[in-house]
C-alpha positions in Angstrom: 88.2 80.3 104.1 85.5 82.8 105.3 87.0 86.7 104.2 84.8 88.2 106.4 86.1 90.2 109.6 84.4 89.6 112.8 84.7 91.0 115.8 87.1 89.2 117.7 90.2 91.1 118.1 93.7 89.6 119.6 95.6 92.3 120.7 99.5 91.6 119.7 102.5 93.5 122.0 105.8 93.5 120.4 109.0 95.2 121.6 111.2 96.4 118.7 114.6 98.1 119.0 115.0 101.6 117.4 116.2 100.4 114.3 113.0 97.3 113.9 111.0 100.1 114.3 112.4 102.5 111.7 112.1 99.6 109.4 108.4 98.7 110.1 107.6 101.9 109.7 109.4 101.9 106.2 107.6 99.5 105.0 104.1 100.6 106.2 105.0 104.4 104.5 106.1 102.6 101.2 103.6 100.2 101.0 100.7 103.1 101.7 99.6 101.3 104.9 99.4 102.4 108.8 101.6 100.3 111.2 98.9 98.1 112.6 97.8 97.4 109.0 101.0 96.7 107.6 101.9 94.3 110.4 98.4 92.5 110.4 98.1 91.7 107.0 101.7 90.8 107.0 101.1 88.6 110.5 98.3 87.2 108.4 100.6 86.9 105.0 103.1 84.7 107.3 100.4 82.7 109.0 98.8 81.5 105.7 102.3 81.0 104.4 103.2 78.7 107.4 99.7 76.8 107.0 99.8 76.1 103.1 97.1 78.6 102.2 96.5 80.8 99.0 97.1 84.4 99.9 94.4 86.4 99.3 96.5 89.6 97.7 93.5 91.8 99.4 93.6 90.6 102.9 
């Protein structure tokens, strides 16, 4: 699999109640990440995960 980013971009809407939200954003602040990092490369994480494929620990 090819590690480098192009520029296509996918832009993801989620609704979260108050407390899914205080919880991403625990996880983003603990694991040193924004939001929109912390959900992509854990989106990403998942999607490998589902497909069978090595995670890359850096993506």
């Amino acid at each position: 699999m090819n590690n480098q980013r192009t520029t296509r971009k996918v832009k993801l809407q989620v609704w979260l109640t108050e407390q899914e939200h205080e919880l991403l954003q625990q996880a983003a602040t603990e694991t040193g990440q924004g939001m929109s990092s912390y959900v992509r490369s854990t989106v990403l994480k998942a999607i490998k995960a589902d497909l069978g494929v090595t995670v890359n620990p850096e993506v």
